[in-house]
N, C-alpha and C positions, 0 to 999 in steps of 0.2 A: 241878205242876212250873213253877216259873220260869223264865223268859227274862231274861235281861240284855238292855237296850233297845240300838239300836243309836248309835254316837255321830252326830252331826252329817254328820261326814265321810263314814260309813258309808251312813247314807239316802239322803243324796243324792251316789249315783256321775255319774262323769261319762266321756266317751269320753277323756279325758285320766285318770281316776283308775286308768281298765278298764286302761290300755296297747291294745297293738293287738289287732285279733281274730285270732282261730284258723284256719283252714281248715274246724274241723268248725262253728265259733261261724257262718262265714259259711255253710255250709251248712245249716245248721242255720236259720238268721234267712231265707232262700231261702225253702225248705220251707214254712217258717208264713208263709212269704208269697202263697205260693201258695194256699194253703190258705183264708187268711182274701180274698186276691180272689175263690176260687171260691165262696166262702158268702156273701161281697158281691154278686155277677155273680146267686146267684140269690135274693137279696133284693131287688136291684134290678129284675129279672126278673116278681116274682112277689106282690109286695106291692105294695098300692095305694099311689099318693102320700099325704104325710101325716106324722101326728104318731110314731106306731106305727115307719112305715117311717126315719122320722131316726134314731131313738132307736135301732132295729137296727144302722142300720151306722154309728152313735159306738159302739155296742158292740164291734163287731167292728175299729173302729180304737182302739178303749183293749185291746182282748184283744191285737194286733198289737205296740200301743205294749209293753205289761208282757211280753209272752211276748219280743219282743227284750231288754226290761230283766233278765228271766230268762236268757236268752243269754249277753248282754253284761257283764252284772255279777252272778252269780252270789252270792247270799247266803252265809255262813259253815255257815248248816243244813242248806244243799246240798252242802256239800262233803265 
């Protein structure tokens, strides 16, 4: 099955492309906030200093960053 790629416009949304958020969009962007501090809190916690331990939580702030970009800007295949 093909996908038709997205245009220009399309990939790269912007908090001006989004319009403003929703009630549920900010509840929603909360939530996974919560959620990715508490898996930070026990990364930071629980993992020794180090190369291993950075690399955890840029993960968890790129999962933070995309799951708002899922929020926020909402692809066509979600819809």
């Amino acid at each position: 099955m093909s996908h038709a790629s997205p245009s220009i416009e399309e990939r790269f949304p912007t908090s001006v492309s989004a319009g403003p958020p929703t009630d549920e969009q900010k509840a929603a962007s909360k939530e996974l906030r919560v959620a990715v501090v508490h898996a930070a809190a026990a990364v930071e916690r629980l993992v020794p200093a180090g190369r291993d331990k950075s690399i955890a939580l840029t993960a968890l702030e790129d999962a933070l960053m995309r799951g708002n970009r899922g929020i926020f800007n909402p692809s066509k295949e979600n819809s």
